[in-house]
C-alpha positions in Angstrom: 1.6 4.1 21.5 4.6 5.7 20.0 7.9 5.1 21.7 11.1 7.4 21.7 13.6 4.5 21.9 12.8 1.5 20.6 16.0 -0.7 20.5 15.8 -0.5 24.6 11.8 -2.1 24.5 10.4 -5.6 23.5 8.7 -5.9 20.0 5.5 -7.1 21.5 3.6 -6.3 24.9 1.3 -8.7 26.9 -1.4 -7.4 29.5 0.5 -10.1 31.8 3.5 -11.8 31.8 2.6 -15.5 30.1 0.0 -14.0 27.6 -0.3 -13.3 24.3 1.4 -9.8 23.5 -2.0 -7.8 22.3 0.1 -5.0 20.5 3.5 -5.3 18.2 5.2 -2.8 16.8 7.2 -2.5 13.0 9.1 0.0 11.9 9.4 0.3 8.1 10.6 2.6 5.9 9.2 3.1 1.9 9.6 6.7 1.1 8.0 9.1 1.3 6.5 8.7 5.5 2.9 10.1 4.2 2.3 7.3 1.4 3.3 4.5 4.2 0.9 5.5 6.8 -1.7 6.3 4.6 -1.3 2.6 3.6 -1.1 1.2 7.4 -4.0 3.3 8.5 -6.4 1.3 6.5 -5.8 -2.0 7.6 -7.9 -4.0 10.1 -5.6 -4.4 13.0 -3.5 -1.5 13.5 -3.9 0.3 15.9 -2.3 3.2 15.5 1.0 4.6 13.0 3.5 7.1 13.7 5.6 8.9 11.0 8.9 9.8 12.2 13.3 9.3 11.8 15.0 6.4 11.9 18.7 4.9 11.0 20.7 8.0 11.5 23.4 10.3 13.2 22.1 12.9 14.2 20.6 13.4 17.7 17.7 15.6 16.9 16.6 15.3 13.6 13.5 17.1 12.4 12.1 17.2 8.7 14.6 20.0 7.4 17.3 18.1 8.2 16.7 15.0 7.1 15.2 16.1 4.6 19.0 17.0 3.2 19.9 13.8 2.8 23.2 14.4 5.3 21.6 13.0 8.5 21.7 9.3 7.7 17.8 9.1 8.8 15.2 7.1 7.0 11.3 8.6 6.4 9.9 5.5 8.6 6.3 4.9 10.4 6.0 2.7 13.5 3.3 0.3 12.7 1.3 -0.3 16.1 -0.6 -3.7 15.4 -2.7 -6.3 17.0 -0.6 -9.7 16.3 -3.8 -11.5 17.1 -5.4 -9.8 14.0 -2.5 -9.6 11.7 0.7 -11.3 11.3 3.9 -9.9 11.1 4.3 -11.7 7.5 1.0 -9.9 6.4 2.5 -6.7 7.2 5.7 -7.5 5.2 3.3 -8.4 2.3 1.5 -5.3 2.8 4.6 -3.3 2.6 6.1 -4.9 -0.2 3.4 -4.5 -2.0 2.7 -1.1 -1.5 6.1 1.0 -2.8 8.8 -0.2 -5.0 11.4 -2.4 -2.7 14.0 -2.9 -6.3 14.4 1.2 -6.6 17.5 2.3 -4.5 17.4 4.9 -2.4 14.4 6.4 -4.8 10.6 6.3 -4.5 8.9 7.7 -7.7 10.6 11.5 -7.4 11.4 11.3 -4.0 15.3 10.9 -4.3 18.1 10.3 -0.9 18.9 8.1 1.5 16.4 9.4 3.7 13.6 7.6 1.0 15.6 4.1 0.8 13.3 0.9 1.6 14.4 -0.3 4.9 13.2 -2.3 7.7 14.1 -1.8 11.0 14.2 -5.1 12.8 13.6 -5.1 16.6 14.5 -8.4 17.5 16.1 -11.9 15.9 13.0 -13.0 14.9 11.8 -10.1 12.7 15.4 -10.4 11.3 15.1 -13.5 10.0 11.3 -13.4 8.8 12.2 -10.4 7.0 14.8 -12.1 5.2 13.3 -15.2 4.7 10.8 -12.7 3.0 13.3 -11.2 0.7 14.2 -14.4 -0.7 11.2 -15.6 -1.5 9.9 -12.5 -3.5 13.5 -12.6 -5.4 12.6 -16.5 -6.6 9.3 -15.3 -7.0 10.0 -13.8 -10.5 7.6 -10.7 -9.3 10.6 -8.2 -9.9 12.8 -7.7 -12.9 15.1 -6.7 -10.4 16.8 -7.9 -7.2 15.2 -6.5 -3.9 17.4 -3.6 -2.6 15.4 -3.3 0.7 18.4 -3.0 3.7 17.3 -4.8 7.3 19.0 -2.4 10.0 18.4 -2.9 13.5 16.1 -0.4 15.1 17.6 2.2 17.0 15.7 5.5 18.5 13.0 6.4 16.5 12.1 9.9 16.4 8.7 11.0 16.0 8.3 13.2 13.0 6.3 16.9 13.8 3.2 17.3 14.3 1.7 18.1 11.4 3.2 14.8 9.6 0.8 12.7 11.6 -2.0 11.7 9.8 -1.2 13.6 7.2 -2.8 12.4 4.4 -6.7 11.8 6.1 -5.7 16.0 6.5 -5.0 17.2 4.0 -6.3 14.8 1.5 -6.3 17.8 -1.1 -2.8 18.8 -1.4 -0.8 18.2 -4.3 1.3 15.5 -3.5 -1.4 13.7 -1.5 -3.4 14.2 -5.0 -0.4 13.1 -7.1 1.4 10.0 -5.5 -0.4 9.3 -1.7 -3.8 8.8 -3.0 -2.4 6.5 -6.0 -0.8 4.3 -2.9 -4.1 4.6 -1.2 -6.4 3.0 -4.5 -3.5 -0.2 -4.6 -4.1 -0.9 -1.0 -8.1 -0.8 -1.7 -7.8 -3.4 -4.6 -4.6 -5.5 -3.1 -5.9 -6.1 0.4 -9.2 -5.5 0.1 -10.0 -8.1 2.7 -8.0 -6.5 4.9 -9.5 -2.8 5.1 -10.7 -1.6 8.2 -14.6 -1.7 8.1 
């Protein structure tokens, strides 16, 4: 359920006012947008992730643009997920795990702004789990270096073009899918292996 403006809608919905919210929504940015939902796609619990722009200036980006680096915008994917299935920790965890959160404004050779590690907090509460995470993986002694990840509050997010969605169950053949998506794809098998959809 992809939204056009996120900073004006709740983080969770319910069915009914008083119940549990039965979808959430984070918005997370790790590079390259075609690794990230590759990774999200798998898990038990999502329900659905949508590639798109985030964190900028300009009004109507599209993939040329921000692909320039001038926009401001960060590759992101909405991640659509039942919280009665999976936490918003897990999906932290799942994140962090999955790209390299000490590597600014880089992600293997994807170079720019538009590739930084961000998330894209929707309300106090994602704020502050989000950084209670960051502190905990930098006294974790995982990372030889300090966590560069920014937390910026969500704005409008932009659905990327068509033919970004689902791009990697597409075109599973193409070079950088072959080189640096499927590689992303393999880590989430072995690290969250209980966590695969079945």
């Amino acid at each position: 359920m992809p939204s056009q403006n996120v900073a004006d809608e709740p983080a969770t919905k319910s069915a009914n006012d008083g119940d549990k919210p039965t979808e959430a929504v984070a918005t997370l940015a790790g590079g390259c947008f075609w690794c990230t939902e590759a990774v999200f796609e798998r898990i038990d619990g999502v329900n659905d992730v949508v590639s798109g722009y985030i964190g900028g200036t300009d009004p109507k980006p599209n993939y040329k643009k921000v692909c320039t680096g001038q926009t401001g915008h960060a590759e992101a994917v909405e991640v659509y997920y039942d919280p009665s299935k999976r936490s918003y920790e897990q999906i932290l965890k799942i994140f962090f795990k999955t790209h390299d959160p000490t590597s600014l404004n880089k992600q293997g050779y994807d170079e720019g702004t538009q590739y930084r590690s961000a998330i894209f907090y929707h309300d106090e509460a994602e704020k502050q789990a989000a950084e209670k995470f960051i502190e905990k993986l930098n006294k974790s002694g995982d990372y030889s270096s300090p966590i560069v990840t920014t937390l910026e509050k969500a704005e409008k997010f932009f659905p990327a073009e068509e033919y970004h969605q689902d791009y990697y169950r597409r075109n599973p053949t193409a070079g950088y899918c072959q080189a640096v998506v499927r590689n992303k794809v393999r880590k989430t098998n072995r690290e969250f292996g209980d966590m695969l959809k079945k």
